[in-house]
N, CA, C and O atoms as a GROMACS GRO file, in nm:
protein
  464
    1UNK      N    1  -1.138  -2.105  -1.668
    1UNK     CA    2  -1.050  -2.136  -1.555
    1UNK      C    3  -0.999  -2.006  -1.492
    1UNK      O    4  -0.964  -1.914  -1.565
    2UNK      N    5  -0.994  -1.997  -1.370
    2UNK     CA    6  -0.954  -1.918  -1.299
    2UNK      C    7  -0.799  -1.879  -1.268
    2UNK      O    8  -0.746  -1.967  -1.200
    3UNK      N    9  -0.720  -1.782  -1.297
    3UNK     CA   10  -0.622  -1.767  -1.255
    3UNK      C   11  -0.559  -1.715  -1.145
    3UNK      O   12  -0.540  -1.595  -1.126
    4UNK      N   13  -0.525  -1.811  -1.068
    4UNK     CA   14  -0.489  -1.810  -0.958
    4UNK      C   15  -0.324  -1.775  -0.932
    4UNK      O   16  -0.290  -1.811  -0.820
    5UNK      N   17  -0.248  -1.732  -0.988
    5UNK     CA   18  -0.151  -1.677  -0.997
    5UNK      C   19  -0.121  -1.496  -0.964
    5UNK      O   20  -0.190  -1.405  -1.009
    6UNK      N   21  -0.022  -1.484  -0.889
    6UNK     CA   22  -0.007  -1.370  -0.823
    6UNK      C   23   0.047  -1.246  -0.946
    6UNK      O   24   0.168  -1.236  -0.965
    7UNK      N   25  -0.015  -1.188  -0.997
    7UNK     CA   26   0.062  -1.093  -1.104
    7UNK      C   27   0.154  -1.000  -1.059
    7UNK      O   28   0.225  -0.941  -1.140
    8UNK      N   29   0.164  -0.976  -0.915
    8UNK     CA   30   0.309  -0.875  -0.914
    8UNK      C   31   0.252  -0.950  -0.750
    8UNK      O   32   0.142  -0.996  -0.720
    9UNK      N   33   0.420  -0.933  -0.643
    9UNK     CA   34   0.460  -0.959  -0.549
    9UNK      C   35   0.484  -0.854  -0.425
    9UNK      O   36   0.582  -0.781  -0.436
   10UNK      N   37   0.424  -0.844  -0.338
   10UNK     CA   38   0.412  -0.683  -0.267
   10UNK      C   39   0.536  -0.771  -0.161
   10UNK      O   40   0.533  -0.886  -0.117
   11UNK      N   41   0.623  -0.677  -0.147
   11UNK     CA   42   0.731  -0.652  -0.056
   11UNK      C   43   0.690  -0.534   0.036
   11UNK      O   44   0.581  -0.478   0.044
   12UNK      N   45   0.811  -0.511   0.108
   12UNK     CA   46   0.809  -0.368   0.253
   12UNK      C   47   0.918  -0.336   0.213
   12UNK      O   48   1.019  -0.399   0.182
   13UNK      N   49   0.880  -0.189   0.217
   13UNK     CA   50   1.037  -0.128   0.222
   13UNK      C   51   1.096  -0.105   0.289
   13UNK      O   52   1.039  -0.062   0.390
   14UNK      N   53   1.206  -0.110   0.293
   14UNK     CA   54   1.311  -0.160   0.355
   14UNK      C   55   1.431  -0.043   0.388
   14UNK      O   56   1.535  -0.027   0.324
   15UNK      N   57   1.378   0.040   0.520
   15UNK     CA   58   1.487   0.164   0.568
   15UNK      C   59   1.644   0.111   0.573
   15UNK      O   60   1.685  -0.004   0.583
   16UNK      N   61   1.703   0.209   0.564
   16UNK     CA   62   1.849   0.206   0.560
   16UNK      C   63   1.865   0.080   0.706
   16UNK      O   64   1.908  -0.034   0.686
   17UNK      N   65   1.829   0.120   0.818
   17UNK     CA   66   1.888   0.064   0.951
   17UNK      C   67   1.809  -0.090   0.950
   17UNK      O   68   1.848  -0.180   1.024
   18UNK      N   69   1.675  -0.110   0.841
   18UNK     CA   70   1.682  -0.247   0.839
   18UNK      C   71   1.520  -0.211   0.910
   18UNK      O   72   1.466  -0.302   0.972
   19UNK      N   73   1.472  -0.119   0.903
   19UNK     CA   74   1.301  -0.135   0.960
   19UNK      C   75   1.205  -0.079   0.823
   19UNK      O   76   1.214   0.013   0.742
   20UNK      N   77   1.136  -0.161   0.844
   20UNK     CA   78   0.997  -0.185   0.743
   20UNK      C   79   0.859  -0.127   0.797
   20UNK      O   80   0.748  -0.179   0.814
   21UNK      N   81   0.916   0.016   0.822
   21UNK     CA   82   0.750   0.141   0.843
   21UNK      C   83   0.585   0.080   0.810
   21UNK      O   84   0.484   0.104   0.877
   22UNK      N   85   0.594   0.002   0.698
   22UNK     CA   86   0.417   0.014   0.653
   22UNK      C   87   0.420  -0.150   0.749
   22UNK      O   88   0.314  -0.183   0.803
   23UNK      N   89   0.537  -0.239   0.763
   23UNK     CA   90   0.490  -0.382   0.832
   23UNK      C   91   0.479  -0.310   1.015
   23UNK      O   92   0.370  -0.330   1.068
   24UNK      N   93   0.537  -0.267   1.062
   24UNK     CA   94   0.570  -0.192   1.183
   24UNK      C   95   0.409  -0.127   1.196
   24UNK      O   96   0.338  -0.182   1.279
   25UNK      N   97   0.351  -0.018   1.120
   25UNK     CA   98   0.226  -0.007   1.145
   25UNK      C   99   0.125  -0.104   1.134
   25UNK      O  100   0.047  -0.104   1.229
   26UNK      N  101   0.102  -0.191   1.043
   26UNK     CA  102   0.005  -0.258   1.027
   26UNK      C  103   0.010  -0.353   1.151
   26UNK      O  104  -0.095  -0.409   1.182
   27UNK      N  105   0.129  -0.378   1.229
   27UNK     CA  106   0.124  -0.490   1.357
   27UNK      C  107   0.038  -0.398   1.483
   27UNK      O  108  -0.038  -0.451   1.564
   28UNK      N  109   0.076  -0.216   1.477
   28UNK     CA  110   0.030  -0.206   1.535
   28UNK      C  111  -0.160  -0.206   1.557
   28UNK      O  112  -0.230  -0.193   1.657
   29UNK      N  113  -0.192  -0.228   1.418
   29UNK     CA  114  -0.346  -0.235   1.416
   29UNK      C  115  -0.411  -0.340   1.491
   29UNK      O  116  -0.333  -0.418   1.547
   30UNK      N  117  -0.543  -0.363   1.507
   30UNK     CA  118  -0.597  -0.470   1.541
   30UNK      C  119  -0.594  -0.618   1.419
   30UNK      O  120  -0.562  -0.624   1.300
   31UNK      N  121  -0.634  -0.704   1.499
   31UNK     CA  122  -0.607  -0.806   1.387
   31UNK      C  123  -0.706  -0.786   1.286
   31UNK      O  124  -0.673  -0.799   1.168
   32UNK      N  125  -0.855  -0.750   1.324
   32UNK     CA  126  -0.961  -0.751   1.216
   32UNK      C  127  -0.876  -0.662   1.108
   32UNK      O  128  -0.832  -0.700   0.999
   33UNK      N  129  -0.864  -0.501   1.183
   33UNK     CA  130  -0.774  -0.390   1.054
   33UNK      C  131  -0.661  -0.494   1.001
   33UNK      O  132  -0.620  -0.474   0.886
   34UNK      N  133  -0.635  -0.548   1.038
   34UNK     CA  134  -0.457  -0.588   0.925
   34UNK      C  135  -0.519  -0.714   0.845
   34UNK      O  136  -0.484  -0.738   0.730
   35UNK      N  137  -0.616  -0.793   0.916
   35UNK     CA  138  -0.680  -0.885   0.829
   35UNK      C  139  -0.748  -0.841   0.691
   35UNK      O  140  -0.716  -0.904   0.590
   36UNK      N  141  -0.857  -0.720   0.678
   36UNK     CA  142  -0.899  -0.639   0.579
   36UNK      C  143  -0.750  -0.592   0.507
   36UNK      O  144  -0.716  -0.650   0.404
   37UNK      N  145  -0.670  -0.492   0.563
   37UNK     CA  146  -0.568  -0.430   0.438
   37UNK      C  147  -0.494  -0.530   0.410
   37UNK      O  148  -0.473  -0.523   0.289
   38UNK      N  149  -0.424  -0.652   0.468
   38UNK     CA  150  -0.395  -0.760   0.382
   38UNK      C  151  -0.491  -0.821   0.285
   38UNK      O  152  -0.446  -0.826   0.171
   39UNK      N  153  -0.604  -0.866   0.301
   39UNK     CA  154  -0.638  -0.889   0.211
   39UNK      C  155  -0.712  -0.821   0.078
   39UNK      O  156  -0.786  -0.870  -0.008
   40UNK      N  157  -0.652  -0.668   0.102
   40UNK     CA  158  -0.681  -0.598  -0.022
   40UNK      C  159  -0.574  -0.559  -0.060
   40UNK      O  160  -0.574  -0.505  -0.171
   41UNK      N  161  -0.476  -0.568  -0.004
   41UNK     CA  162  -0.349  -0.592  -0.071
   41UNK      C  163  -0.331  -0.707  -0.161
   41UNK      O  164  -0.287  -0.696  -0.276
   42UNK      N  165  -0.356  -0.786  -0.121
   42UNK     CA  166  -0.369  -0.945  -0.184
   42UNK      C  167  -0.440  -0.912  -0.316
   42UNK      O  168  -0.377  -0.927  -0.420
   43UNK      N  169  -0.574  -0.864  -0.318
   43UNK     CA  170  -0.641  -0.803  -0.426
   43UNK      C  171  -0.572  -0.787  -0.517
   43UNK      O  172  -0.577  -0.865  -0.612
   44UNK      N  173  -0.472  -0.662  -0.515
   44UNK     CA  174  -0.382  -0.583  -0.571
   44UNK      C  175  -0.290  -0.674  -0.637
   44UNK      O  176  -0.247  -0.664  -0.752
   45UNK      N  177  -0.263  -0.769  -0.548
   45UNK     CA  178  -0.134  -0.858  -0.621
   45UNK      C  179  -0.190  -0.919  -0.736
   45UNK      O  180  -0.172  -0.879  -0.851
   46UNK      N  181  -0.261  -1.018  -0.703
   46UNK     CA  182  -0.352  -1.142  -0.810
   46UNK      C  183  -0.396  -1.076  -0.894
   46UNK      O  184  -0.383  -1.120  -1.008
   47UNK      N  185  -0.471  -0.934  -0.876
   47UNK     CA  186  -0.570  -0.852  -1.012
   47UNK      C  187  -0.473  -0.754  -1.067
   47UNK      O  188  -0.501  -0.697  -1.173
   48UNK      N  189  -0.386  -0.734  -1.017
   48UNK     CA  190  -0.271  -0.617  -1.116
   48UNK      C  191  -0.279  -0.654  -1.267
   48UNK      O  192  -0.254  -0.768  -1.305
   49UNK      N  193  -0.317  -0.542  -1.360
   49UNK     CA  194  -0.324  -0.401  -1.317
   49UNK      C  195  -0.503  -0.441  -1.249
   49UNK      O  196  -0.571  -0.538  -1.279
   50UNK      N  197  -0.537  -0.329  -1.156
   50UNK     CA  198  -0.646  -0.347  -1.065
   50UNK      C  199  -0.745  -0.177  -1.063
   50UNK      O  200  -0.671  -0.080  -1.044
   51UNK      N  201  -0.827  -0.159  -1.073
   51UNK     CA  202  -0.870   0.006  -1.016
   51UNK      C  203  -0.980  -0.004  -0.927
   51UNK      O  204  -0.973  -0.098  -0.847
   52UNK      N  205  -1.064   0.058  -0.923
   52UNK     CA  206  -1.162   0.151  -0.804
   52UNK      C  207  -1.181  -0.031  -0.815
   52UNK      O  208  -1.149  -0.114  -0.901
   53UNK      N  209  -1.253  -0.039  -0.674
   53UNK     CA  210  -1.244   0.027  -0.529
   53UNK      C  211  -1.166   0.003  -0.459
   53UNK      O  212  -1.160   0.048  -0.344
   54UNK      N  213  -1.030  -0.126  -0.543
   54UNK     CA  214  -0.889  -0.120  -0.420
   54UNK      C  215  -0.838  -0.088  -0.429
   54UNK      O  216  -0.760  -0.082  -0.334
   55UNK      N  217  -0.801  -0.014  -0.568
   55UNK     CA  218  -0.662   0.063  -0.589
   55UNK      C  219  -0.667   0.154  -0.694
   55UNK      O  220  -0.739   0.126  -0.790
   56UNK      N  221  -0.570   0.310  -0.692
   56UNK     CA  222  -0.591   0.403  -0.722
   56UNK      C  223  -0.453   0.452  -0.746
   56UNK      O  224  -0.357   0.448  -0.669
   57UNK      N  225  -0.461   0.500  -0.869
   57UNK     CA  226  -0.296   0.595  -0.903
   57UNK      C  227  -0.307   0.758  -0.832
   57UNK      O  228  -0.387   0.832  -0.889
   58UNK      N  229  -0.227   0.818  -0.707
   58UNK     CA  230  -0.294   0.907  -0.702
   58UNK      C  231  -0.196   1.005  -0.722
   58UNK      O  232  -0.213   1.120  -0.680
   59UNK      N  233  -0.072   0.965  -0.796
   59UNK     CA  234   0.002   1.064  -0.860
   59UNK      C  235   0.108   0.993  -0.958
   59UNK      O  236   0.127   0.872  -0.953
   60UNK      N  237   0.165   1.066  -1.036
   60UNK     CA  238   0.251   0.971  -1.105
   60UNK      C  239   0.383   0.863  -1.067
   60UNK      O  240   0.492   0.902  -1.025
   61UNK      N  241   0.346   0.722  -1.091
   61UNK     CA  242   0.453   0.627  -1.026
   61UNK      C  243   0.361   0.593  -0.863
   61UNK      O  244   0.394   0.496  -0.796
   62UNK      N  245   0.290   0.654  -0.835
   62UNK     CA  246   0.263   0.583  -0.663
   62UNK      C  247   0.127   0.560  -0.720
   62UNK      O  248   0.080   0.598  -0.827
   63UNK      N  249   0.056   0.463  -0.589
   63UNK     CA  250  -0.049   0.411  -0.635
   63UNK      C  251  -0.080   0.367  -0.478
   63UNK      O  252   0.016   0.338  -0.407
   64UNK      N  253  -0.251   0.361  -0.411
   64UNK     CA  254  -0.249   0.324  -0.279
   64UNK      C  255  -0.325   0.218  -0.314
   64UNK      O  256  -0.354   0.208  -0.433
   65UNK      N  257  -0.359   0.146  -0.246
   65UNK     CA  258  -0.426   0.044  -0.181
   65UNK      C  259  -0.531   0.085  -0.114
   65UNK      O  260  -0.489   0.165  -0.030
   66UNK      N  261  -0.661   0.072  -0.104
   66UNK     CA  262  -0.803   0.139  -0.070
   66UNK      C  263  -0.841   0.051   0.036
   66UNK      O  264  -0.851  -0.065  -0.004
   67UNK      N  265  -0.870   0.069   0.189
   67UNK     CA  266  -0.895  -0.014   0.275
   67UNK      C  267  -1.049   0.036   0.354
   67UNK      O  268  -1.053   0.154   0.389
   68UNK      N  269  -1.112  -0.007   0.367
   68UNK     CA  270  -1.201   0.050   0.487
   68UNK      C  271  -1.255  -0.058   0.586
   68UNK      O  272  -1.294  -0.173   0.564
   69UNK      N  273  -1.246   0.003   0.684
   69UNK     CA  274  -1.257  -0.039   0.840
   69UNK      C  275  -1.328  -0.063   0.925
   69UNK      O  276  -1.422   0.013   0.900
   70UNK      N  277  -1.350  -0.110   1.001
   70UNK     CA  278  -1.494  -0.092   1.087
   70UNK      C  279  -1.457   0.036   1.155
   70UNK      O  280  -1.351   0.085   1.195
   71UNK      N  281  -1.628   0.085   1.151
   71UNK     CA  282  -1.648   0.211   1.203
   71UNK      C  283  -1.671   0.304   1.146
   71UNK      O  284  -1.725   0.401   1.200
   72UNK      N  285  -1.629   0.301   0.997
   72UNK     CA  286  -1.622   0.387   0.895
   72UNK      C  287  -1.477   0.441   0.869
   72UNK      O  288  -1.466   0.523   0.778
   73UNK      N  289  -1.378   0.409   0.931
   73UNK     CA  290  -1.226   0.406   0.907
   73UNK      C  291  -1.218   0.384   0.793
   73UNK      O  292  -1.284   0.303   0.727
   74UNK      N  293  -1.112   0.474   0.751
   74UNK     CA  294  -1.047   0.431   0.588
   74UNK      C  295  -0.899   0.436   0.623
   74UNK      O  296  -0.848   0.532   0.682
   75UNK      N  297  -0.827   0.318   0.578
   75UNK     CA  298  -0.675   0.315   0.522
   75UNK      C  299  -0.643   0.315   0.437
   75UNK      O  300  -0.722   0.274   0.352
   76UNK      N  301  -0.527   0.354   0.396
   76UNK     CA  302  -0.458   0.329   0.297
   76UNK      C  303  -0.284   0.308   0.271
   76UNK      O  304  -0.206   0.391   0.317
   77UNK      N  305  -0.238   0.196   0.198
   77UNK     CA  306  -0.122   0.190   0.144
   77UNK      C  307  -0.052   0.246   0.055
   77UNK      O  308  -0.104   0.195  -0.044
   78UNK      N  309   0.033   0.318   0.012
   78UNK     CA  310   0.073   0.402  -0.067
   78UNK      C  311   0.188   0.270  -0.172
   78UNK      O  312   0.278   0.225  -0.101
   79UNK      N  313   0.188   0.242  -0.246
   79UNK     CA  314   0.301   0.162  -0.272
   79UNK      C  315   0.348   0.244  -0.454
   79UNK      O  316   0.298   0.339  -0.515
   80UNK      N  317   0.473   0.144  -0.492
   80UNK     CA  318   0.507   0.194  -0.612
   80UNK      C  319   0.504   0.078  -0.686
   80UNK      O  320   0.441  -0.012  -0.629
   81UNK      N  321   0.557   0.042  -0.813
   81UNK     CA  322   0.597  -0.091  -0.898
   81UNK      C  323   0.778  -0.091  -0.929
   81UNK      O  324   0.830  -0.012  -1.008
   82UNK      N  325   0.831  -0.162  -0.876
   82UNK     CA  326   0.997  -0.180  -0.901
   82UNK      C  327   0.990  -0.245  -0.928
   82UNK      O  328   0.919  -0.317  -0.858
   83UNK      N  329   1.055  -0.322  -1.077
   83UNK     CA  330   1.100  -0.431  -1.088
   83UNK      C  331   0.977  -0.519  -1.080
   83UNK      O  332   0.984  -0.581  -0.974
   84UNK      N  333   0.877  -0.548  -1.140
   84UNK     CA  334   0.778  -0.625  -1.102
   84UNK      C  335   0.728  -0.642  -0.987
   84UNK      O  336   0.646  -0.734  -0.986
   85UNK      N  337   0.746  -0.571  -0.848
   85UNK     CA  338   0.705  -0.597  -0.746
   85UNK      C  339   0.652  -0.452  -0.671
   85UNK      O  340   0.669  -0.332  -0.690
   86UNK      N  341   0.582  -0.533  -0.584
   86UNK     CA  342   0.499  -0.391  -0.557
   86UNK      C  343   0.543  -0.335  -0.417
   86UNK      O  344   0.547  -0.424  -0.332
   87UNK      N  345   0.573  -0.222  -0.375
   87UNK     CA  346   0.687  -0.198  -0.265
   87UNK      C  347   0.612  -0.090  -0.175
   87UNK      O  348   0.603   0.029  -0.204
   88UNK      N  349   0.562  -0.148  -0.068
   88UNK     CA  350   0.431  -0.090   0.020
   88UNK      C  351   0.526   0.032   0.090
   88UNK      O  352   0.597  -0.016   0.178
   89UNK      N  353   0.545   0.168   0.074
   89UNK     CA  354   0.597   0.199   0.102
   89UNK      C  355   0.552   0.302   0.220
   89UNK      O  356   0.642   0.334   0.298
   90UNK      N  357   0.422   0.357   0.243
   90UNK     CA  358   0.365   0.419   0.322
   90UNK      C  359   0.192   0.337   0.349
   90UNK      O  360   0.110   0.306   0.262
   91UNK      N  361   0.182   0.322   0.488
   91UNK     CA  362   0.087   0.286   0.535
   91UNK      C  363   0.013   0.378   0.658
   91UNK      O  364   0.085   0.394   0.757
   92UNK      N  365  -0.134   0.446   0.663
   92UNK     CA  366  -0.191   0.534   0.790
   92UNK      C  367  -0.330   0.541   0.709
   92UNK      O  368  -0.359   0.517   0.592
   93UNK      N  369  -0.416   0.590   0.836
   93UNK     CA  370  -0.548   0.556   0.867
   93UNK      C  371  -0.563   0.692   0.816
   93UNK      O  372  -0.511   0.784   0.879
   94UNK      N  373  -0.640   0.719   0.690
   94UNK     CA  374  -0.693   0.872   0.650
   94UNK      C  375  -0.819   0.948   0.729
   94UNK      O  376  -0.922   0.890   0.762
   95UNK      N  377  -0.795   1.062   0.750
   95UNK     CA  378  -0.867   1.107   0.841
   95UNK      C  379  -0.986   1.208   0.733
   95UNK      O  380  -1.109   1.208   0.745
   96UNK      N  381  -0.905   1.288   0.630
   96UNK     CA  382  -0.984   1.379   0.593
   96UNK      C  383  -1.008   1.265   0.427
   96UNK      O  384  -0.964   1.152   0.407
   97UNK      N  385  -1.114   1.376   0.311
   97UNK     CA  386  -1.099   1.362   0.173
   97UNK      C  387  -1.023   1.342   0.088
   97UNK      O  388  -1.049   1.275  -0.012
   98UNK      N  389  -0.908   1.398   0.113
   98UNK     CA  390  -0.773   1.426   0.015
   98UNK      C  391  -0.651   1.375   0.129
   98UNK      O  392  -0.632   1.380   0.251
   99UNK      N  393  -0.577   1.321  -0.005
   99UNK     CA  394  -0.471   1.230   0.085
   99UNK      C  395  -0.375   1.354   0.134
   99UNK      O  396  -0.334   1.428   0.044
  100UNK      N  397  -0.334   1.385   0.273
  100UNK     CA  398  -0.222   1.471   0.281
  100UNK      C  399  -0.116   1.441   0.214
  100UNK      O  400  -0.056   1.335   0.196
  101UNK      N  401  -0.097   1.575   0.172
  101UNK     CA  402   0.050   1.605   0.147
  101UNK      C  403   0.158   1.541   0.179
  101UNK      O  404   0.234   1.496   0.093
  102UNK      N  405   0.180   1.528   0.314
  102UNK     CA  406   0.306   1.491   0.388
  102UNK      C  407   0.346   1.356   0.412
  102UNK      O  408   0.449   1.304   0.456
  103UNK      N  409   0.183   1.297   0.353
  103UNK     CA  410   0.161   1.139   0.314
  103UNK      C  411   0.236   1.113   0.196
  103UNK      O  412   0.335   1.039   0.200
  104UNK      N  413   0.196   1.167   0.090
  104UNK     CA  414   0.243   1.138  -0.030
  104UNK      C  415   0.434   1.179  -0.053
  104UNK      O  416   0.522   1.125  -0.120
  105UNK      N  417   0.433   1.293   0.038
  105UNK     CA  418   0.605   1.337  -0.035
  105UNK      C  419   0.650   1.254   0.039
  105UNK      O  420   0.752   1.214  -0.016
  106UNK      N  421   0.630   1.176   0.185
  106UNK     CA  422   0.685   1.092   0.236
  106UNK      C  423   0.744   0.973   0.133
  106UNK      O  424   0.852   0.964   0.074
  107UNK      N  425   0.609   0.873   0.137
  107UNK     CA  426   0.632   0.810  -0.034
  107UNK      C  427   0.678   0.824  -0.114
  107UNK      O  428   0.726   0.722  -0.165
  108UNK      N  429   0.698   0.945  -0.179
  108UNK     CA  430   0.766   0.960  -0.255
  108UNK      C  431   0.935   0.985  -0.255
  108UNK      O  432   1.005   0.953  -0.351
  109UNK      N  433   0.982   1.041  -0.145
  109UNK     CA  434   1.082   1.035  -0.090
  109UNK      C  435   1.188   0.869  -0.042
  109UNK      O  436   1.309   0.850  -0.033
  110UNK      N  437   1.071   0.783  -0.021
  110UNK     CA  438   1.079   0.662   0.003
  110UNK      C  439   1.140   0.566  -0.155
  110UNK      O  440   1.233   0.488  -0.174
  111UNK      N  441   1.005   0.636  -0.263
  111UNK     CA  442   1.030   0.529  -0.402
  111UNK      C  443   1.180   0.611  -0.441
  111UNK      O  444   1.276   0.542  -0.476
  112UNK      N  445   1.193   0.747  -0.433
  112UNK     CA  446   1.312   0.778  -0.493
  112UNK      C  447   1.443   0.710  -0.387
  112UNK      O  448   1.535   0.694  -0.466
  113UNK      N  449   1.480   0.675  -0.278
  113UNK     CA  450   1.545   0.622  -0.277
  113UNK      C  451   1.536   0.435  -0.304
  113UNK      O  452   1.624   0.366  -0.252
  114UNK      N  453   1.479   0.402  -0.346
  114UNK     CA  454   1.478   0.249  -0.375
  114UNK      C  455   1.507   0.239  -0.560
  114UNK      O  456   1.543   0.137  -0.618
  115UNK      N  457   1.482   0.362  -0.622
  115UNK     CA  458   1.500   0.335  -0.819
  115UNK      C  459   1.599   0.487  -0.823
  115UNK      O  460   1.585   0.578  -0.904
  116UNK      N  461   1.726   0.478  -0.680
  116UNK     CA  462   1.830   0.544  -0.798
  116UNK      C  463   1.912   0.501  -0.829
  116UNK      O  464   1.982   0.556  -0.915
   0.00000   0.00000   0.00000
């Protein structure tokens, strides 16, 4: 039998003034793009714990979400685990090999204010 039950619950995080950055980008995508990274987000939820090819620890405590696009586009979600739930905290379209920098301390800047 198949288990069809969600093993962890992906939320948005949630800025001080009340805006949700990774839901705010993904509206701005096309529907096909937000149709694909939702449903590899979805992935993520039901198969947690999950690895290659949707999801990846790419430093300690953060973990992205692996998307690709038409065209040869790649996205990705940056999220963390709080509390049983999974907290999408950075979302953008990777351009090079290696995730920037300014991607990740963002994120990370993000999980440290949500677990102090």
């Amino acid at each position: 039998m198949i288990d069809r039950s969600k093993k962890i619950t992906a939320r948005f995080y949630l800025t001080a003034p009340g805006g949700k950055p990774v839901r705010e980008w993904l509206l701005e995508l096309s529907k096909d793009d937000r149709r694909i990274i939702g449903k590899d987000i979805q992935k993520v939820e039901f198969g947690w714990p999950i690895g290659m090819p949707y999801c990846r620890n790419i430093q300690r405590g953060l973990w992205e979400v692996r998307s690709r696009l038409p065209g040869g586009r790649i996205a990705r979600v940056i999220f963390c685990i709080v509390g049983g739930e999974m907290v999408l905290l950075h979302g953008f379209e990777k351009k090079t090999q290696k995730t920037p920098t300014h991607d990740i301390e963002l994120a990370r800047r993000r999980e440290r204010e949500i677990t102090k």
